[in-house]
N, C-alpha and C positions, 0 to 999 in steps of 0.2 A: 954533334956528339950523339951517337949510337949506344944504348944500354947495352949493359953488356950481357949475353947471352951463358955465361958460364953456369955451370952445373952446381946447386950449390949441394952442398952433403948431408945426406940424411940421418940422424941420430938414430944407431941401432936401438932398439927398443931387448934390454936384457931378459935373455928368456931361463925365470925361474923351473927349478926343478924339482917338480915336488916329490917327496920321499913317497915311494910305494909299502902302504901297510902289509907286514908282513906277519904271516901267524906265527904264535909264540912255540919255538923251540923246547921241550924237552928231553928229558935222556931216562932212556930206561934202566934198569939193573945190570941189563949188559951190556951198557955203553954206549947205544946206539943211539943218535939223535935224530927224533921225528917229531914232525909238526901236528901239535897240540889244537884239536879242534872242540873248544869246551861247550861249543854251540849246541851239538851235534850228540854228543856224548851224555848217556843219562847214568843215574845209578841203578844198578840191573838189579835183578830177583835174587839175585846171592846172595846180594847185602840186606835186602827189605827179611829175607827168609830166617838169616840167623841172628836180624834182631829182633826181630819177632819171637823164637828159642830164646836168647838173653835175655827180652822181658819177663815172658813166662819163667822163668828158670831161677830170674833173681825174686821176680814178687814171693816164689814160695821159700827160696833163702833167704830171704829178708822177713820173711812173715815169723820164720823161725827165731832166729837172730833176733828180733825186738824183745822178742819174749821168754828167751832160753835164761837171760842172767835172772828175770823175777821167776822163773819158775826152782831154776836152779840153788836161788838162794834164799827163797823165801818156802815154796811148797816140800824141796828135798832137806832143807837146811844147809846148804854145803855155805864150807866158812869161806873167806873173800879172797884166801890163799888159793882151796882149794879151785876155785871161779878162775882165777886166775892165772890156772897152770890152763883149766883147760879151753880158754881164750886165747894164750899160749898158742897149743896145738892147731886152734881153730885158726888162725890168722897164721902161725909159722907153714903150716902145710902146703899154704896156697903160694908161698914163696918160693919152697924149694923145688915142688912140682912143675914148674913155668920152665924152669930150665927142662928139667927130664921130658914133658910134655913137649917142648921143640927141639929139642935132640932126637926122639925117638918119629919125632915128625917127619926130620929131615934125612933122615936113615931109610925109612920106609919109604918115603917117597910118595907116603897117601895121610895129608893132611886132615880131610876127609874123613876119614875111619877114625884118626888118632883123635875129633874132634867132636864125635859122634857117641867114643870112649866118654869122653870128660862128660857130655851131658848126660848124658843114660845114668852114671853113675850116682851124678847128683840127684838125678829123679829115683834111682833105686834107694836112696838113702833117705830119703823121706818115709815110706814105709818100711825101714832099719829103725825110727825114732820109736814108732809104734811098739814095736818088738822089743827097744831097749827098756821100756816100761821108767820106772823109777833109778834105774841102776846106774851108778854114776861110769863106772866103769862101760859100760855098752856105751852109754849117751857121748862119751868122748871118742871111740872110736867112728861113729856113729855121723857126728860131725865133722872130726877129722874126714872121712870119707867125703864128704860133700863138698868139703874145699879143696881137697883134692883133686876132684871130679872139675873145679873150677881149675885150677893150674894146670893142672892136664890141655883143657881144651883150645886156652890165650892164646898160644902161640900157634898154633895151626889155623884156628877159626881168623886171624889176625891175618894168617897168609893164604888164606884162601879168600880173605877179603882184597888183599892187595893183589891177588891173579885175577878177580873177575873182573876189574873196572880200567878205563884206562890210564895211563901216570897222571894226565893231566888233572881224573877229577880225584884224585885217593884223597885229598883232605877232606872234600866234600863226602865222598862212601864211609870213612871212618866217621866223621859227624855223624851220620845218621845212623849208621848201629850204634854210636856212643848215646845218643839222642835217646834210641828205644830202651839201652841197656837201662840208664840213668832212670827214665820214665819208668821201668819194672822196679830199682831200687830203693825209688819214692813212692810205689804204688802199696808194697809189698807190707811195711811198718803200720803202714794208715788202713788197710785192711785186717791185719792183722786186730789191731786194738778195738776196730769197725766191730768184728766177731766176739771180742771178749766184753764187749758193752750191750751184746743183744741182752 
């Protein structure tokens, strides 16, 4: 007896397949999908720029603002009604402005301008309080102006935030102007009182 010389058969050995990492898809406003490189991608000078503006811009609205109801109602005497209408106007102005300020943004086709409007205004309205002296009537318009000056500006400064960065980081670019805005509008009170305590 001869062993037998047959061929015995070799167990394929299964050849896995590993999935290739693929970078994460986005889709832009006009529908195109392009690969999102969030490595690579920083948030640029546009954003650092105009929250730096929103800080400044809110600490001297808010410096106002903490201290507008005790002046108003304790130095001029105005009764809780009349406080009340023109907190009213203070807070309603900035609401209906938001619309017109990006409508007329999106007309013009220059964000930019229309958001350069909104701040100038509020900075001009600062030395408008000066002028309005005691008057209750000045100090309402006076204000109104200034929140205006802030509705005006939201929605263009907002889409000129969303053009400079790319889709992939706009949560991260809106963070951080929200970041500085917030930082000016907790700077702004605490300064405020900082001055009325020297």
């Amino acid at each position: 007896m001869y062993p037998s010389l047959r061929s015995t058969p070799v167990a394929e050995t299964p050849v896995v397949k590993t999935p290739v990492a693929r970078a994460p898809v986005v889709e832009t406003p006009e529908g195109k999908a392009i690969a999102a490189n969030t490595r690579r991608e920083r948030v640029g000078g546009t954003v650092f720029a105009l929250g730096t503006v929103s800080l400044l811009t809110d600490i001297s609205s808010e410096m106002v603002a903490a201290v507008l109801p005790i002046y108003l109602t304790v130095a001029l005497g105005l009764s809780p009604l009349a406080f009340g209408v023109i907190d009213g106007v203070y807070q309603g102005a900035t609401v209906f402005l938001r619309l017109a300020g990006g409508y007329v943004s999106d007309r013009v086709g220059r964000p930019k301008a229309v958001c350069q409007v909104g701040y100038g205004l509020s900075a001009v309205t600062k030395l408008g309080l000066i002028a309005a002296g005691g008057q209750v009537g000045p100090l309402t318009v006076v204000v109104a102006l200034d929140r205006g000056g802030k509705g005006i500006r939201t929605a263009p400064r907002d889409a000129l935030i969303a053009g400079s960065v790319h889709p992939s980081i706009l949560g991260r670019a809106f963070g951080v102007h929200r970041a500085m805005d917030t930082a000016g509008a907790m700077a702004g009170p605490l300064l405020a009182f900082g001055l009325l305590l020297m």
